[in-house]
C-alpha positions in Angstrom: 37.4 -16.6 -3.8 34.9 -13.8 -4.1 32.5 -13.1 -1.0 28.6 -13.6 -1.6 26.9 -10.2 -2.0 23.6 -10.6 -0.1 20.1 -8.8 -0.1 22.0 -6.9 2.3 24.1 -4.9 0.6 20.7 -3.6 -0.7 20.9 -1.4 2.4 17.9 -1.3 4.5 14.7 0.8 5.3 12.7 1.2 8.5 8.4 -0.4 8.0 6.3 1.6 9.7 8.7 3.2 11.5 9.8 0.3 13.8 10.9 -2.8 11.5 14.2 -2.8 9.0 13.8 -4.9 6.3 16.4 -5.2 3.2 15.2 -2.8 0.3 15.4 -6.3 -1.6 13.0 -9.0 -0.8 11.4 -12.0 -2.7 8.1 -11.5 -4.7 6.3 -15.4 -4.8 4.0 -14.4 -7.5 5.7 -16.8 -10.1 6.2 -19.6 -7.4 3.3 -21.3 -8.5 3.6 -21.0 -12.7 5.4 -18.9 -14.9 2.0 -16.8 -15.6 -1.5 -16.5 -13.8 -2.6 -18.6 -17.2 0.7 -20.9 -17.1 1.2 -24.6 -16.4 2.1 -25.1 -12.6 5.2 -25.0 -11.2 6.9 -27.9 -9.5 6.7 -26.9 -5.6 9.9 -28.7 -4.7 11.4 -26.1 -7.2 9.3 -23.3 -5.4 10.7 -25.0 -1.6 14.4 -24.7 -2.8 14.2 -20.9 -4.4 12.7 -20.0 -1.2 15.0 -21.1 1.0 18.4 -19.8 -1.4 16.5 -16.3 -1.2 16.4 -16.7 2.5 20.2 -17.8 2.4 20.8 -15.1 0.5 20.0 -12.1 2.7 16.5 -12.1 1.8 14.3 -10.8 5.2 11.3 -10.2 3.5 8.9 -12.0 1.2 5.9 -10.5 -0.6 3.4 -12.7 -1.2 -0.6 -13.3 -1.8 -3.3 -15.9 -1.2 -4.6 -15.9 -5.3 -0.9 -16.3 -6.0 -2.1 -20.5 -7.2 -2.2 -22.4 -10.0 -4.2 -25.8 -10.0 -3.0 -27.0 -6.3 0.1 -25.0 -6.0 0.0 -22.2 -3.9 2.9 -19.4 -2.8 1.5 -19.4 0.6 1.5 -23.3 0.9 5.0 -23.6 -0.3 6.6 -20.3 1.9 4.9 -22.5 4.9 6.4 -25.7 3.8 10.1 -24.1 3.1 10.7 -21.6 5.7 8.4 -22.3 8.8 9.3 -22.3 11.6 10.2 -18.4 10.6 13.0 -17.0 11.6 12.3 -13.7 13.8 13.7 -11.4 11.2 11.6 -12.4 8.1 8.8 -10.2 7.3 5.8 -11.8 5.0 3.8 -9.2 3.6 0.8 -10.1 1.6 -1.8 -8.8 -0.2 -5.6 -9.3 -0.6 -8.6 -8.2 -2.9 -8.2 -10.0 -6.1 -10.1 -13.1 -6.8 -10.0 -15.3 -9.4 -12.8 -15.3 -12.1 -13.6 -18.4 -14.0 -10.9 -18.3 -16.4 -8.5 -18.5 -13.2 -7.5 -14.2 -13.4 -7.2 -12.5 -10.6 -10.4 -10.3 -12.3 -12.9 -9.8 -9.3 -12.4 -7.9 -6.4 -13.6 -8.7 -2.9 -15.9 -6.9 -0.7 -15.2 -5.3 2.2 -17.4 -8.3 3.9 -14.8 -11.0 2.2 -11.7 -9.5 3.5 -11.3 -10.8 6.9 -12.1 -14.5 5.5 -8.9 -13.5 2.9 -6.8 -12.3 5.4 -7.6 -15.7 8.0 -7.2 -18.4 5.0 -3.3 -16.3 4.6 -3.1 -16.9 8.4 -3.6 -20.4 8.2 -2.4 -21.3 4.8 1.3 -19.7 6.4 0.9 -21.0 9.9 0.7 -17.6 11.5 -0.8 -15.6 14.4 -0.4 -12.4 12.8 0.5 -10.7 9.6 3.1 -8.3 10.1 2.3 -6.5 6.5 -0.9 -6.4 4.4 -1.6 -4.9 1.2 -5.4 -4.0 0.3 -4.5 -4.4 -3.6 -7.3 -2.3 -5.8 -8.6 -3.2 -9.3 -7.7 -6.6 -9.7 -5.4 -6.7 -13.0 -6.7 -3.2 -14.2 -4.8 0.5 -14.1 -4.8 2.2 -10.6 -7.4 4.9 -9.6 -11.3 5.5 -10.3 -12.9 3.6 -7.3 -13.0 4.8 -3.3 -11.1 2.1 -1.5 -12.4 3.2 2.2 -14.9 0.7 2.9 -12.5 -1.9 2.1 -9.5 -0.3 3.4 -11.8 0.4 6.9 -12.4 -3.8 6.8 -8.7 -4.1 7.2 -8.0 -1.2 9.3 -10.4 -3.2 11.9 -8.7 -6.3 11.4 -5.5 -4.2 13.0 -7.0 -2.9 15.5 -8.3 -6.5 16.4 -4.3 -7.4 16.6 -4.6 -9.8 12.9 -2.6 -7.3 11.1 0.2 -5.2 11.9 0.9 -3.1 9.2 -1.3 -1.9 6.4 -0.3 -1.2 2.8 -2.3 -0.5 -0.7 -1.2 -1.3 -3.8 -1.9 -0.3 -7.6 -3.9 3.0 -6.1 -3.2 6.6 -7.8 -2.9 9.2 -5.2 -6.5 10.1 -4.3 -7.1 6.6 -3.3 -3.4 6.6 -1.5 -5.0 9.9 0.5 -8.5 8.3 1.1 -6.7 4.9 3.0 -4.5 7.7 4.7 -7.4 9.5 6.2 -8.7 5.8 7.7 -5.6 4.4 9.2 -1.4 4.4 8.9 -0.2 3.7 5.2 3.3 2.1 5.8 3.9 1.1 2.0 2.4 1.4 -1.4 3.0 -1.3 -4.1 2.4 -0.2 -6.9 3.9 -1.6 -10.6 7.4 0.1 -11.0 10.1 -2.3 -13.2 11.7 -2.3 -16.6 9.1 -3.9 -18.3 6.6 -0.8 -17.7 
């Protein structure tokens, strides 16, 4: 009999200085459908992958409120499977993006729209705080060419008023990495590194 090899054996790296977290977590963008533009998922599928990665070592789970398709939702369905959380899971997630017409994540919200984001990703996981959230620049386009610090500030206030934890960019070149920097703690940057590109 061979022993299970977890997210574990990943090894582990400290958040912010204060929380380890396996280097492998679960992303819950393709909970929902296979593509932003795909047929939805079946959720019981999404409940049961959730709770293997969990089994499996997984302490963190990346995840975002326009992660949806029709009426399944990634944030819904990490509620549904894992709550209530166990103390060691991290959920990080990400806003910015909205969804155009044709259902993209195409638009970006306002530094006025954020802290209605981050609350809906409070309620739609059932929690108090968010230990990790990502301002995510550009919507679906390359990083860089914009200032991120009015938005970035909107969620820097959001910590300070004890919703957030951590703060995190992703798809930002290194100017707008250095401009969040200058407004409050950067803990992690997301930003599109696999085989594929």
């Amino acid at each position: 009999m061979t022993a299970q090899i977890t997210a574990a054996a990943s090894g582990q790296f400290m958040l912010g200085g204060d929380r380890p977290v396996n280097r492998l977590g679960f992303g819950a963008m393709r909970l929902p459908a296979g593509t932003f533009s795909g047929p939805a998922r079946d959720p019981q599928t999404g409940i049961a992958v959730l709770r293997q990665a969990v089994e499996a070592g997984v302490d963190h789970i990346d995840t975002a409120g326009f992660y949806e398709r029709d009426d399944v939702r990634a944030n819904e369905l990490i509620h549904k499977a894992l709550a209530p959380y166990a103390a060691e899971l991290l959920i990080a997630t990400k806003v910015g993006p909205l969804r155009g017409p044709d259902g993209m994540p195409t638009r970006q919200a306002g530094p006025e729209q954020l802290r209605d984001l981050v609350t809906e990703d409070l309620r739609a996981l059932g929690l108090d705080r968010l230990e990790l959230v990502y301002l995510r620049v550009g919507g679906m386009s390359e990083p860089g060419g914009e200032s991120v610090a009015d938005r970035f500030a909107a969620l820097a206030q959001l910590r300070e008023e004890g919703l957030i934890r951590h703060l995190g960019v992703s798809n930002v070149d290194v100017a707008q990495l250095d401009e969040a920097r200058s407004i409050a703690p950067v803990v992690a940057v997301q930003n599109q590194y696999h085989v594929h590109r």
